[in-house]
C-alpha positions in Angstrom: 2.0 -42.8 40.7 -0.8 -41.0 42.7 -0.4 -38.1 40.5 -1.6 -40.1 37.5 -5.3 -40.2 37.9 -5.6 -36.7 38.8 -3.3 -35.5 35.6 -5.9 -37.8 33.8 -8.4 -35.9 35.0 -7.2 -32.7 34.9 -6.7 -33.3 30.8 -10.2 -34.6 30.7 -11.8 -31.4 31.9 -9.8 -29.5 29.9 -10.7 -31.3 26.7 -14.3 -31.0 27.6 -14.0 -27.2 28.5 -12.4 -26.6 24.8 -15.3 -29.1 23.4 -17.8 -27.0 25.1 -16.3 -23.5 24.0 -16.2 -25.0 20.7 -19.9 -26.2 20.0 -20.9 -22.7 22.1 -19.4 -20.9 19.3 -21.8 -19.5 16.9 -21.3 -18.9 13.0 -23.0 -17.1 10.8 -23.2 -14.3 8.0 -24.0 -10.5 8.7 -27.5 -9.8 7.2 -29.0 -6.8 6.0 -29.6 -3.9 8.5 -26.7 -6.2 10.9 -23.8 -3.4 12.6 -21.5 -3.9 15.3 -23.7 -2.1 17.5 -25.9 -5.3 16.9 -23.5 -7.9 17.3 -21.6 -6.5 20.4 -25.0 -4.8 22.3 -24.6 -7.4 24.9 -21.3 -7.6 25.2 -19.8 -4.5 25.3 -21.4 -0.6 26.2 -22.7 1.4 23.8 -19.3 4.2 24.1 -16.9 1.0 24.0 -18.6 -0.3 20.9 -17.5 3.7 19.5 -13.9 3.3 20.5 -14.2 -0.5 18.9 -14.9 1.0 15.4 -12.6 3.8 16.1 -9.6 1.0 17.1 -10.7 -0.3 13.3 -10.6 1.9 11.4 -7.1 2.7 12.7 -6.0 -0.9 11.7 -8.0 -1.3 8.9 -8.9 2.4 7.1 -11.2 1.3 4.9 -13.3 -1.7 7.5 -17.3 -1.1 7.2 -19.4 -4.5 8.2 -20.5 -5.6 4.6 -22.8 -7.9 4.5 -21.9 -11.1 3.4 -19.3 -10.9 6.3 -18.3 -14.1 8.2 -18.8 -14.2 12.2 -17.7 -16.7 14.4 -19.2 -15.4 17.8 -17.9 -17.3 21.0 -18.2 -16.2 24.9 -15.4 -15.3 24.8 -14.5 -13.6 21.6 -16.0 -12.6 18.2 -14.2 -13.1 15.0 -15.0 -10.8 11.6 -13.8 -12.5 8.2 -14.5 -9.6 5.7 -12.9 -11.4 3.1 -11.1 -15.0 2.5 -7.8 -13.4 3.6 -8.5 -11.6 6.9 -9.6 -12.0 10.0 -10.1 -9.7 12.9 -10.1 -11.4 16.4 -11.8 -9.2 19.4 -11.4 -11.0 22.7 -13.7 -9.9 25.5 -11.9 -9.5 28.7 -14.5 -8.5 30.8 -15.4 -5.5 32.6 -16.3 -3.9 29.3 -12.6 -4.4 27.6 -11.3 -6.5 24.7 -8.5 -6.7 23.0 -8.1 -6.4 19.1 -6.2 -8.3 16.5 -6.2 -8.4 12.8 -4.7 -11.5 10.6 -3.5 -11.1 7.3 -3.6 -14.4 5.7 -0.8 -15.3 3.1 -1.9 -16.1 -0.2 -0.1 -19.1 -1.9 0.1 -19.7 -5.4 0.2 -23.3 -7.1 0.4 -24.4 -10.7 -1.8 -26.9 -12.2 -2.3 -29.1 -15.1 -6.1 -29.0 -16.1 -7.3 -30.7 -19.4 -11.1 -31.6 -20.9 -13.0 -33.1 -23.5 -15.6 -30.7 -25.2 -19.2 -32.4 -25.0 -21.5 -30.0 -25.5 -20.0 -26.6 -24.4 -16.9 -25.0 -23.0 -18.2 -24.0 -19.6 -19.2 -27.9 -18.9 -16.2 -29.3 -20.0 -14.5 -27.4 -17.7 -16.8 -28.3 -15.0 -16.6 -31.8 -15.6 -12.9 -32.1 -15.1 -13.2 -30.5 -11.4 -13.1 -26.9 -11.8 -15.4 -23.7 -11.4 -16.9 -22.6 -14.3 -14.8 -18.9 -14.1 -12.2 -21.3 -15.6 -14.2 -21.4 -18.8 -14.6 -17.5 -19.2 -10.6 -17.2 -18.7 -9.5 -20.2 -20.9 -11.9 -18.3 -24.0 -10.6 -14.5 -23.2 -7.1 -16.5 -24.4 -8.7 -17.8 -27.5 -11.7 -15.1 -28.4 -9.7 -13.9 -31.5 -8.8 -17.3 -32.4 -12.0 -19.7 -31.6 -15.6 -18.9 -32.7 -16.8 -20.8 -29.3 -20.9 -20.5 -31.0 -19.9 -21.2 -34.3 -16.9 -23.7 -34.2 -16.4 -25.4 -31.7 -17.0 -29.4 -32.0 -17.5 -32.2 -30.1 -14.6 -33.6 -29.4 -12.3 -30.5 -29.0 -9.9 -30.8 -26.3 -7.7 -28.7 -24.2 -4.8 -28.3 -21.6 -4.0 -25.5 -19.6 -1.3 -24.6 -17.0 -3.1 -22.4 -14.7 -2.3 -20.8 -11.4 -4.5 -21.6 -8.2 -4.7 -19.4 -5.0 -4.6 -20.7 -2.0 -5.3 -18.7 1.5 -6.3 -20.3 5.2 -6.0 -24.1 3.2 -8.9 -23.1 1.1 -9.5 -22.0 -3.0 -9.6 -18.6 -3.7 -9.4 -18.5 -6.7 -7.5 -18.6 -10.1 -4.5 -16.8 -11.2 -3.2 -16.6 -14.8 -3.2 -18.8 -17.2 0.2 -19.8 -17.8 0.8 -22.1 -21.2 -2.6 -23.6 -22.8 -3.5 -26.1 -26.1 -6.5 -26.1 -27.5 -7.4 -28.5 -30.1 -10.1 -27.0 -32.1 -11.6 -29.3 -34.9 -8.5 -31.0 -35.0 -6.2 -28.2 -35.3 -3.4 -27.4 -32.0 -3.6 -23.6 -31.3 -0.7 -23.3 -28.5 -1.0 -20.0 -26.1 1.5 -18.6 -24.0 2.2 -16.2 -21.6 4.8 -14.2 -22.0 5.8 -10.4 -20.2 8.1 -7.7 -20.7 8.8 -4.0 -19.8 7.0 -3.4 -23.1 4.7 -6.5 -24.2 1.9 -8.6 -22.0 0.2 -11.1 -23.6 -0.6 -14.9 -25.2 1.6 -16.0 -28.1 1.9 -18.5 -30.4 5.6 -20.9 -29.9 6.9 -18.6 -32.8 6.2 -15.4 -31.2 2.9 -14.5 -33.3 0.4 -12.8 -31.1 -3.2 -14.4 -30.4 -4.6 -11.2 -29.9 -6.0 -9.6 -33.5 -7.4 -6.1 -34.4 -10.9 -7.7 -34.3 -12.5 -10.3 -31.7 -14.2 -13.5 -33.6 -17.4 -12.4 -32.3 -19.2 -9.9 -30.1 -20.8 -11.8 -27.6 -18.8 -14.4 -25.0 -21.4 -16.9 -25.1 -24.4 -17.7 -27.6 -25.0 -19.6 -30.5 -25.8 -18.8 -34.6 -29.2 -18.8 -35.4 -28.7 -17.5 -38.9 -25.5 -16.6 -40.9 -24.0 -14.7 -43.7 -25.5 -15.0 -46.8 -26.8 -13.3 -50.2 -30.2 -14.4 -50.3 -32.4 -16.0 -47.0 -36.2 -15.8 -46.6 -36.6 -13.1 -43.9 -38.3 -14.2 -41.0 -40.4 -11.4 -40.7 -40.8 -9.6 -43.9 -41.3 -13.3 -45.7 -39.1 -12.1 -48.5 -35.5 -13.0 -50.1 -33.1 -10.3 -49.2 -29.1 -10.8 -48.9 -28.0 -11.2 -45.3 -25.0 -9.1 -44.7 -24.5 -10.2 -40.9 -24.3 -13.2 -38.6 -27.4 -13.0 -35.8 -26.2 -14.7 -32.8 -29.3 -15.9 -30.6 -28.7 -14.6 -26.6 -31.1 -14.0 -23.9 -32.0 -10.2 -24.0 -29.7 -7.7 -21.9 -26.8 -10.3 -22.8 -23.8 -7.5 -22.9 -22.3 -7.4 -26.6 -18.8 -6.5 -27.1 -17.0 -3.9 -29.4 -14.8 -6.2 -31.6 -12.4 -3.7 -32.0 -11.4 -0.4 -31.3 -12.5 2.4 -32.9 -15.1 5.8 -33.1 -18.7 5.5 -32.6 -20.2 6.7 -35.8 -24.0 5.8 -35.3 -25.8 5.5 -31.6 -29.7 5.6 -32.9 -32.7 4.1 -33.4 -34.4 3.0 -36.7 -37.3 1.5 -37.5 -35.3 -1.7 -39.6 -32.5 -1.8 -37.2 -33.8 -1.2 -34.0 -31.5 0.7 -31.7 -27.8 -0.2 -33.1 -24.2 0.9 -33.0 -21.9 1.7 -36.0 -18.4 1.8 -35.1 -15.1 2.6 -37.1 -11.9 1.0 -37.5 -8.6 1.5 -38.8 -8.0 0.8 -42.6 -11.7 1.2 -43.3 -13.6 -1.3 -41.4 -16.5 -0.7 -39.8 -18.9 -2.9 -37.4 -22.5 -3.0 -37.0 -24.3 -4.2 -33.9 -28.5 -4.4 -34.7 -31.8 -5.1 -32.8 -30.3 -3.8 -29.3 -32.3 -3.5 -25.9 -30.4 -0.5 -24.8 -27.1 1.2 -25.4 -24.3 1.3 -22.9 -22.8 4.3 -21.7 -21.5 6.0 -25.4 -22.5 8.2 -27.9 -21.6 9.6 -31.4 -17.9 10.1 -31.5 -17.3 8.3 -28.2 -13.9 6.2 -28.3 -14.1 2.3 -27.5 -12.0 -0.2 -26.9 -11.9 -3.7 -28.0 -14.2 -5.8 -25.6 -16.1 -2.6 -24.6 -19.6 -2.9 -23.5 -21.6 -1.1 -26.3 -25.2 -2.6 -25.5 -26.9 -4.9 -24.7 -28.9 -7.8 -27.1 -32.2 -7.2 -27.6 -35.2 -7.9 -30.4 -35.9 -4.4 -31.8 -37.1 -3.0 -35.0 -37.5 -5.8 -37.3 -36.7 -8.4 -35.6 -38.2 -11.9 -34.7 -36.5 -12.2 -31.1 -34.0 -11.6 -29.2 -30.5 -11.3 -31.0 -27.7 -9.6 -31.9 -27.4 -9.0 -36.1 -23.3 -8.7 -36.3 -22.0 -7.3 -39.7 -18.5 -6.3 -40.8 -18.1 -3.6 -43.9 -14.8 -2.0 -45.5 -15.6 0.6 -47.7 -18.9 -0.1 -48.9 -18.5 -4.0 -49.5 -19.8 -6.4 -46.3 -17.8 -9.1 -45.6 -18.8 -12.7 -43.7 -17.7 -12.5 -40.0 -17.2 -16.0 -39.9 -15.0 -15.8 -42.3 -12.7 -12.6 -42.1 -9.6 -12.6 -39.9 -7.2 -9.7 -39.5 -3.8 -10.0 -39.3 -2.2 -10.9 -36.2 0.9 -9.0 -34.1 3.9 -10.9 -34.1 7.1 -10.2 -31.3 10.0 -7.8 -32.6 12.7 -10.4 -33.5 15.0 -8.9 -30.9 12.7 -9.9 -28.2 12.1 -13.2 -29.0 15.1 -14.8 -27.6 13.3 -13.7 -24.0 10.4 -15.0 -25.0 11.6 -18.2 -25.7 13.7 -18.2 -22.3 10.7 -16.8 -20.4 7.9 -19.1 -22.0 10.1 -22.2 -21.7 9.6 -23.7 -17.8 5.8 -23.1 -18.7 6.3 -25.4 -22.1 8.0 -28.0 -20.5 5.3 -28.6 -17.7 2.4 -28.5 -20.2 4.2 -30.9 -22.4 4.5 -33.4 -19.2 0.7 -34.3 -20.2 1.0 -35.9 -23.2 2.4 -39.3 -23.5 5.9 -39.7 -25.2 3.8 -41.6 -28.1 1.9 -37.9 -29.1 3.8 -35.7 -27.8 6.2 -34.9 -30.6 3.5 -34.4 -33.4 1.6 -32.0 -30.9 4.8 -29.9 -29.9 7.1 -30.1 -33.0 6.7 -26.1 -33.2 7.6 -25.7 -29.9 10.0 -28.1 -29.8 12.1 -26.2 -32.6 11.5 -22.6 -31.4 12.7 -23.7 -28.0 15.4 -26.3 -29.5 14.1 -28.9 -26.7 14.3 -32.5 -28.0 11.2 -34.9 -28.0 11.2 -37.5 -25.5 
C-alpha cells in the first residue's frame, strides 16, 4: 500500500514532463530564404547538417525544403511535413547525432452523397452544402458539353453527385472522381456516369450515350452573356445596326478561354475590328472564332489544339467596349448561334454496353438511395430499365 502514493506520483511527473514537451514544441511554416542549415544551426554542426541532407536525399530523391513546408520543432526532435502525406521525423540524440525517419501516410478513399440547390451560381451552391469550391469546377468539367453554366442555368437547378473523398493523417485532402451525378437543369434530369474500360474513359448517359461532344458549350468555365446571337443589335461602339454573328461572354481580362474543340489554328493575328483573335478549324467544316483577346497562349498558325486548350486569354481589343470574349461558330460560310448548336454526341459500341451497365450499376444504386421512394421512379425510370433494377 506504501507503493501507491509514490506510483501516483511517479505518473504525475510524467504527465507533466509530456505536457511540457508538448507546449515546448514549436510549429510553424518554412519562409522564404528558410534551409536546413537554418533550422538545425543550433542543433546540429555545420558537416552533420551535410550528411543530414545527404541521409535525405537517399530516402527521399527528390526532398528540397519548399516553402510552404510544415515544421513541428521540439528539443528533442524536428518534424518536416512536405506535403499532407509525409512526414520525416529527425530525433536529436545528442552529441551531434540524430536519427532519421520518414512516414508515408496511407491515403483512404470514401464515397459520398453531396446534393445542392442552385441560388445564384454553381460554385455557391456547392459551398453552401459543406464542400470546397474545387467541387464546383469538377461537377461542371462533367457537364460543360451539356450545361451552358452563364447562359442556362436557373434558379432552382439541383444536383446530386457521388463523389470520392481522400482522406490521409484523419484530415481532407482532397477529392477523387466523381463517380455517378444528376443534374436537374431547368427541369430536365441529365444523369452522368462513370464508366472505364481497356479502351473507353468517360461520363455516360444510363443508355450508354457519351456526355462528351465534338464542341464544349462555351469557351470560358465561368462568366456570364452580356450580349447574344443576333441579326441586327445597336453596336455599342460604332452606334450602328450590324448582325451579331457571336455570343460575347463578359470575364475579367486575362480570364483563360478554351478551344471548344479540336482542330488547326488557321488565324493567330491582330486586326483592327477584332483585336487579337484565334480562328480555329474543325472536322466537317466548322470553324470557331475567339475576338477582342489580351494575349495569345502559346500557338501559332497551323498549331494543333485540343478541346479545352488554352488559346488566350479575354481581353477588350480592337473594337471593343470592355473586356470580353466575342465567341462565333461558322460552317462553310454561314454562322450559326452557339447557344443554340449542338453536335452530335458518341454513344458506347453495343458490345460494351453490357459492362457498362455491370460496371456503372453499384454507383446507380447508391446515388438513387437519395431520393425518396415517392420521386424516385420518375427521376430514374431510364436507369431503371437499362440496368433492369425495379423501383422501390
Amino acid at each position: 500500500m506504501q507503493q501507491a502514493p509514490k506510483l501516483f506520483i511517479f505518473v504525475i511527473i510524467l504527465l507533466f514532463s509530456f505536457a511540457s514537451a508538448f507546449a515546448n514544441a514549436e510549429v510553424y511554416k518554412v519562409q522564404t530564404g528558410e534551409s536546413l542549415f537554418s533550422i538545425f544551426s543550433d542543433k546540429l554542426s555545420a558537416p552533420k547538417i551535410i550528411n543530414l541532407e545527404k541521409d535525405l536525399k537517399k530516402v527521399l530523391p527528390d526532398f528540397t525544403l519548399k516553402i510552404g513546408t510544415i515544421v513541428k520543432m521540439s528539443p528533442a526532435s524536428v518534424t518536416l511535413s512536405p506535403n499532407s502525406l509525409t512526414d520525416i521525423s529527425i530525433n536529436l540524440l545528442g552529441d551531434d547525432a540524430y536519427t532519421l525517419k520518414v512516414t508515408k501516410h496511407p491515403v483512404y478513399t470514401i464515397t459520398s452523397v453531396v446534393s445542392g440547390v442552385v441560388n445564384s451560381s454553381l460554385t455557391e451552391a456547392v459551398t453552401a452544402s459543406g464542400e470546397n469550391p474545387e467541387l464546383a469546377f469538377i461537377l461542371a468539367d462533367i457537364y460543360e458539353w451539356e450545361i451552358d453554366f452563364f447562359h442556362a442555368l436557373r434558379k432552382g437547378d439541383s444536383f446530386t453527385m457521388l463523389v470520392e473523398k481522400k482522406f490521409a493523417k484523419d484530415k481532407f485532402i482532397g477529392y477523387g472522381r466523381i463517380l455517378a451525378a444528376d443534374f436537374i437543369n431547368q427541369g430536365k434530369l441529365i444523369r452522368g456516369l462513370y464508366y472505364e474500360s481497356d479502351t473507353t474513359k468517360g461520363y455516360f448517359r444510363p443508355d450508354g450515350t457519351s456526355l462528351k461532344r465534338g464542341f464544349l458549350k462555351a469557351p470560358l468555365k465561368f462568366s456570364r452573356i452580356s450580349s447574344t446571337y443576333t441579326g441586327r443589335r445597336l453596336h455599342p461602339v460604332l452606334n450602328k445596326y450590324l448582325p451579331h454573328h457571336g455570343v460575347d461572354y463578359a470575364a475579367p481580362v486575362g480570364t483563360p478561354i478554351h478551344a471548344t474543340a479540336s482542330g488547326v489554328v488557321l488565324n493567330r493575328e491582330y486586326n483592327q475590328f477584332n483585336g487579337n483573335y484565334v480562328k480555329i478549324r474543325h472536322a466537317n467544316g466548322y470553324e470557331t472564332l475567339y475576338l477582342h483577346l489580351s494575349k495569345f497562349a502559346k500557338i501559332r498558325k497551323g498549331s494543333k489544339v485540343s478541346q479545352g486548350d488554352t488559346i488566350g486569354y479575354v481581353g477588350s481589343t480592337g473594337i471593343s467596349s470592355g473586356p470580353h470574349l466575342d465567341y462565333r461558330i461558322k460552317q462553310g460560310s454561314r454562322f450559326l448561334n452557339p447557344l443554340t448548336f449542338t453536335s452530335p454526341p458518341l454513344k458506347l459500341p453495343k458490345g460494351e454496353r453490357t459492362a457498362f451497365a455491370e460496371f456503372v450499376k453499384p454507383y446507380v444504386a447508391k446515388i438513387d438511395l437519395n431520393y425518396g421512394s415517392s420521386s424516385r421512379f420518375s427521376m430514374v425510370k431510364d436507369t431503371q430499365k437499362l440496368l433492369n433494377v425495379s423501383p422501390l
